[in-house]
C-alpha angles and dihedrals in degrees: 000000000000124000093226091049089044092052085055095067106024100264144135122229128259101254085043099052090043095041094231092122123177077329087246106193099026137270099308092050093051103062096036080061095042103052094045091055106106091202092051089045099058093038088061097049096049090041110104093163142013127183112209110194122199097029096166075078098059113077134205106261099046083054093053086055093049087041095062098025087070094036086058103039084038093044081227133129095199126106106288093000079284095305109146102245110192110189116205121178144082118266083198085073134039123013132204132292114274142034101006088204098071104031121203093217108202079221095058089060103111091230092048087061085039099054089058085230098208108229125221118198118204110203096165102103110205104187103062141014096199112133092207101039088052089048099056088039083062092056101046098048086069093051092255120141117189134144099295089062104041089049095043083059099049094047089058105037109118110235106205088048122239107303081064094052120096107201139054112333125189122198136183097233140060093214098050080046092049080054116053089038081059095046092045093048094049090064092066110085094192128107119288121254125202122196108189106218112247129193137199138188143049110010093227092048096054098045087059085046093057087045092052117023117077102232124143112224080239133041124192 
């Protein structure tokens, strides 16, 4: 659903496949765009299966566009005009784009509950295999905070802040990160080194990596 994740694999997102956009114009106008598009229209129609990743993102109203944009182009009433949709994400996590107080849920769209979508739970986690960790992850995940929590976080909780830390570090914000990448380059007292960055590939893919991607021209 997100333009950085799409380029990863060689995808597209999810307003760009199906030619809604940043549904300029409204609703209305979106799909009167959508469906007279010739490109859109042959990809549609040629189109048996599409993965979305990432589907908390999506929201309902977004679907609903898609929805009927592939029913019309498709002259079929079905869920996505036939087309095989196959939903993967976590409504536990992100949620979609807009005012966070009144959520447009993809599950609260009417032809999501009438399509029946089969759900698959994975329970298998990958990433770790720490009892505790996994435990408070759990907690958390439905929004409850105890002991276990509040003493798994102080337990954790680095003490010198992050300039002190030797090891990964993620931060919210490009400029903290800017920072800190500066700070922890100016301790080396050895010759810089510049790498200018260098893509390959399909002309039209790397122009949307460029566009989407933050990379400078030059690292150092």
């Amino acid at each position: 659903s997100t333009g950085a994740a799409a380029l990863l694999v060689n995808g597209v997102t999810f307003h760009s496949f199906f030619g809604i956009g940043i549904m300029k114009g409204g609703f209305e106008e979106t799909l009167k765009t959508a469906i007279n598009n010739p490109k859109l229209i042959d990809r549609i129609l040629n189109t048996k299966e599409v993965i979305v990743d990432e589907i908390s993102m999506i929201s309902a109203t977004v679907l609903q566009a898609a929805n009927l944009i592939c029913q019309i182009i498709r002259d079929d009433k079905r869920f996505f005009g036939g087309i095989r949709m196959i939903f993967v994400g976590d409504f536990f996590q992100l949620g979609p784009f807009g005012d966070t107080k009144d959520v447009d849920w993809a599950f609260d769209f009417d032809d999501w509950k009438q399509a029946n979508v089969r759900k698959i739970e994975l329970r298998q986690i990958m990433r770790t295999d720490d009892k505790e960790f996994l435990a408070v992850l759990a907690r958390v995940r439905y929004g409850v905070v105890d002991n276990l929590v509040v003493n798994f976080l102080n337990r954790h909780r680095g003490g010198g802040g992050v300039s002190d830390f030797d090891g990964t570090i993620l931060l919210s914000r490009n400029d903290d990160v800017d920072k800190l990448n500066k700070k922890k380059l100016d301790e080396i007292f050895e010759e810089l080194v510049s790498i200018k960055t260098e893509y390959t590939g399909d002309e039209s893919h790397e122009k949307r990596m460029k566009a989407t991607l933050v990379i400078p021209a030059v690292i150092d």
